[in-house]
C-alpha positions as CSV (number, residue, x, y, z in Angstrom):
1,X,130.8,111.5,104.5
2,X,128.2,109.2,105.6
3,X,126.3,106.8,103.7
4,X,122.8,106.2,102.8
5,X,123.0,103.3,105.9
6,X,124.5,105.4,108.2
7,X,122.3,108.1,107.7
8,X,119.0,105.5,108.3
9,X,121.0,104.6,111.9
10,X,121.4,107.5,113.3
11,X,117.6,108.6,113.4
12,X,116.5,104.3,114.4
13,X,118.3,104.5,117.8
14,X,115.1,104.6,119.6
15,X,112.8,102.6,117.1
16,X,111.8,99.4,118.2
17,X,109.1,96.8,117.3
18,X,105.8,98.5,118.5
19,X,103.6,98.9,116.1
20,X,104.3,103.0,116.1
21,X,107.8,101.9,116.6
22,X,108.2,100.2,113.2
23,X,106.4,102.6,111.8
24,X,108.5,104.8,112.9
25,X,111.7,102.9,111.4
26,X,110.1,102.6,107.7
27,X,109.3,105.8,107.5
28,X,112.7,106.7,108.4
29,X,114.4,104.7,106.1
30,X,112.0,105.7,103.5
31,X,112.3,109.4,103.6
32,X,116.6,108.7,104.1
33,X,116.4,106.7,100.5
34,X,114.1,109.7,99.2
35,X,111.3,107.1,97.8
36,X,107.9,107.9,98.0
37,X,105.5,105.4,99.0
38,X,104.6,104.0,95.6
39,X,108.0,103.3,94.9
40,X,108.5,101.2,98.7
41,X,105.2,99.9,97.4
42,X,106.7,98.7,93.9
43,X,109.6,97.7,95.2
44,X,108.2,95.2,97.9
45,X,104.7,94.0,96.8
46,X,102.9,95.5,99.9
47,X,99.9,98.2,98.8
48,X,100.2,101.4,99.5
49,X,97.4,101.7,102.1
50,X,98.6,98.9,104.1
51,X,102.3,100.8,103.9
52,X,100.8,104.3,104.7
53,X,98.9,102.3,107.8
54,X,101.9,100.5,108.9
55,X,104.0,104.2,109.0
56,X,101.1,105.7,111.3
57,X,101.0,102.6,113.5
58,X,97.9,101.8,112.8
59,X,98.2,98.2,111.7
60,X,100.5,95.5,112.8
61,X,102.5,93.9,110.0
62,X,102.3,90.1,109.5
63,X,105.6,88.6,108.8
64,X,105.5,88.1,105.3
65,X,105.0,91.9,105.3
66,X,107.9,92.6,107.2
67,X,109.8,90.4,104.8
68,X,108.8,92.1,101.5
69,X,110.1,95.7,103.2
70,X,113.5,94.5,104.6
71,X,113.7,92.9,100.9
72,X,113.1,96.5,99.4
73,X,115.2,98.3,101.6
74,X,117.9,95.3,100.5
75,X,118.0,94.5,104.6
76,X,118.0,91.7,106.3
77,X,115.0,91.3,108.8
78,X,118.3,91.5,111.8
79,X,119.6,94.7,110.4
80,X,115.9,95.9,109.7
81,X,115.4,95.6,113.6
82,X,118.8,96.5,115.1
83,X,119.1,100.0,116.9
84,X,122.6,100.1,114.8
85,X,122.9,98.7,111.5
86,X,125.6,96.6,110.9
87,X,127.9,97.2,107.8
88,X,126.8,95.9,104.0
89,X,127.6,92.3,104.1
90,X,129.0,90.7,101.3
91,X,126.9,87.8,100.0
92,X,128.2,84.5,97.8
93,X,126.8,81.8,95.9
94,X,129.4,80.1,96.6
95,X,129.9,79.6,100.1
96,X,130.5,75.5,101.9
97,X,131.3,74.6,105.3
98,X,129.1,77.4,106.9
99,X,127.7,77.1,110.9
100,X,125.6,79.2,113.2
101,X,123.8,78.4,115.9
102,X,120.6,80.2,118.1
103,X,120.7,80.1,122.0
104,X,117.4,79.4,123.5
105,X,115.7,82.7,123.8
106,X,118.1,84.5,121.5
107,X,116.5,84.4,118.2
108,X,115.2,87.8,116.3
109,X,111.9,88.2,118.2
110,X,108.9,90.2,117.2
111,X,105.0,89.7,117.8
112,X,102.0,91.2,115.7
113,X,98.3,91.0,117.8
114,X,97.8,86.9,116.0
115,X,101.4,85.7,116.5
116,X,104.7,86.0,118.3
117,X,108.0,85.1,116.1
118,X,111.1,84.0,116.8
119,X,113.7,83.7,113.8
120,X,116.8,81.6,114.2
121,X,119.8,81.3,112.4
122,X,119.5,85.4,111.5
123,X,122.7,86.2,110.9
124,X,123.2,84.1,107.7
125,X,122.1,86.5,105.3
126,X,122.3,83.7,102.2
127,X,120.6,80.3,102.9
128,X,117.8,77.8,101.4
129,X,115.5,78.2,104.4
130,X,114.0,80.3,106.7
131,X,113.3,79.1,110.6
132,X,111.1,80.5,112.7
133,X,109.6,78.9,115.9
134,X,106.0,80.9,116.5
135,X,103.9,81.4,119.7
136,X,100.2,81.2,118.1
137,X,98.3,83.5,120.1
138,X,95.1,84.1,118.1
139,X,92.0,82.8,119.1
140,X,90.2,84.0,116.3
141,X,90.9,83.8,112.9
142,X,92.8,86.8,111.5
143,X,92.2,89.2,109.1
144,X,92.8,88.8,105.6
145,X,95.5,90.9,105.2
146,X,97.0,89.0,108.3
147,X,97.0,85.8,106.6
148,X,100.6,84.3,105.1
149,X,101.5,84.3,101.5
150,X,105.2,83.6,99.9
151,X,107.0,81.6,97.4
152,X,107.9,78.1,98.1
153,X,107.1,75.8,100.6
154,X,106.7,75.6,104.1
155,X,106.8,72.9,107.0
156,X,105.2,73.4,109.7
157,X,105.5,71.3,113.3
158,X,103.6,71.4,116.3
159,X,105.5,71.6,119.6
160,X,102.8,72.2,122.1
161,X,99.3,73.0,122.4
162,X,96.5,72.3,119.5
163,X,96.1,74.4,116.3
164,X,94.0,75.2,113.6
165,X,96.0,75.6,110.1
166,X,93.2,77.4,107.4
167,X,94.6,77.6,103.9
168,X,93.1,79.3,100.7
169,X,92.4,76.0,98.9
170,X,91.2,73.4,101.7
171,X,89.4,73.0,104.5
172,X,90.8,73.9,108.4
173,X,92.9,71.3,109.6
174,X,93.3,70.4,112.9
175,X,97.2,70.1,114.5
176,X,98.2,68.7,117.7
177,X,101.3,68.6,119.3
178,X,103.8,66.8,117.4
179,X,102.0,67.0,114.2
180,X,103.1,68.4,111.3
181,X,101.7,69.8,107.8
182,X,103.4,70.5,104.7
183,X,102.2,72.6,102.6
184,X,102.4,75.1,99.2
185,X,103.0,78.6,100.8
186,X,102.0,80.6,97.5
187,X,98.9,79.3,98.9
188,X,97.2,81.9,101.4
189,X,97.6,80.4,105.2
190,X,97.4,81.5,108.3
191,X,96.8,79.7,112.1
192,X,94.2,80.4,115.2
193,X,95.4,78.5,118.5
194,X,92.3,76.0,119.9
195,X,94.2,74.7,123.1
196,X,93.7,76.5,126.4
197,X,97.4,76.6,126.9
198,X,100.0,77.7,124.7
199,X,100.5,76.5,121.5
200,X,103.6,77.2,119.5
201,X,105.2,75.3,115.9
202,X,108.2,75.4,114.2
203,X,107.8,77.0,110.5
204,X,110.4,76.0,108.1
205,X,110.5,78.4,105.3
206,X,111.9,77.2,101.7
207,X,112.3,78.5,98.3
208,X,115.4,77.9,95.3
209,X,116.8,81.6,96.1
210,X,115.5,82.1,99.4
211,X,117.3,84.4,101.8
212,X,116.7,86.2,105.1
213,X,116.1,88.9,103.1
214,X,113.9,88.2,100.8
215,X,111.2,85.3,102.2
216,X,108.9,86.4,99.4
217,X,108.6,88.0,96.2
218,X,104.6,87.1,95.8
219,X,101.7,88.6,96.0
């Protein structure tokens, strides 16, 4: 007999990360686990509209948002976007002497219309921090709903081009390559590339029961 999992897999082998794509794959999962959209909305934080939108591929979803639905769906954002799901890992508090490593190129990539992401270290299920190198393409400030908001904190480094970090609570600040900003990430935040050429950063993700899983639990 299969299982709840198995039964999400077998209709995702074609879903991938376009925007009707993903859609696509919530729904699926959705209407495998019998929950209606309220209770996907309950369970992760995300409104209904912007969860209705994001089945009918009519919006992109930001990464936070992406985060909050793997979280519901108790995925990780790997096993969210793999065309087979992997069996239920077991997790532990406990767990020393761990390792994993990210080839260049081989991280868990995805891209909304503002940003592309690349996630490293995505097979660790359980960690304190979250990784993820992004390709700012942006020229304009995004929407509101675009914008970044989880628990913790976040560090963010600059590894080429120029970028513009706006925040809820200050004013826009300006980041070079090789800068670096540390901020409160309960606070609203979100970037807009100024440089002609590329600009990417490094984003460090961090909170005291952070997982790949789960990036955020706020609003």
């Amino acid at each position: 007999m299969k299982t709840t999992r198995q039964h999400e897999a077998s209709g995702l082998g074609a879903a991938l990360t376009g925007e009707q794509d993903f859609g696509l794959r919530i729904k699926t999962i959705r209407q495998a686990r019998e929950l209606t959209l309220e209770q996907v909305a309950e369970l992760s934080g995300v409104s209904i509209s912007t969860l209705s939108k994001i089945e009918k591929g009519q919006v992109s979803a930001s990464f936070d948002t992406i985060a909050k639905i793997a979280s519901a769906f108790d995925y990780s954002l790997a096993e969210l976007f793999a065309e087979e799901l992997p069996p239920p890992s077991v997790a532990s508090t406990a767990i020393q002497g761990r390792r994993t490593y990210t080839l260049a190129g081989k991280g868990l990539a995805f891209t909304n219309p503002y940003f592309r992401y690349e996630v490293h270290a995505a097979e660790l299920l359980v960690k304190g921090m979250i990784p993820v190198v992004m390709g700012i393409e942006t020229r304009e400030l995004p929407p509101p709903e675009a914008w970044s908001q989880h628990a913790g904190e976040e560090f963010i480094y600059v590894l080429s081009g120029e970028v513009m970090l706006h925040t809820q609570l200050y004013a826009p600040l300006r980041l070079a390559q090789g800068d670096s900003a540390y901020i409160d990430s309960t606070m609203r935040h979100t970037f807009v590339r100024l440089s002609e050429e590329a600009a990417s950063l490094i984003s460090i993700c961090q909170t005291e029961t952070l997982d790949i899983e789960d990036l955020t639990r706020g609003g």
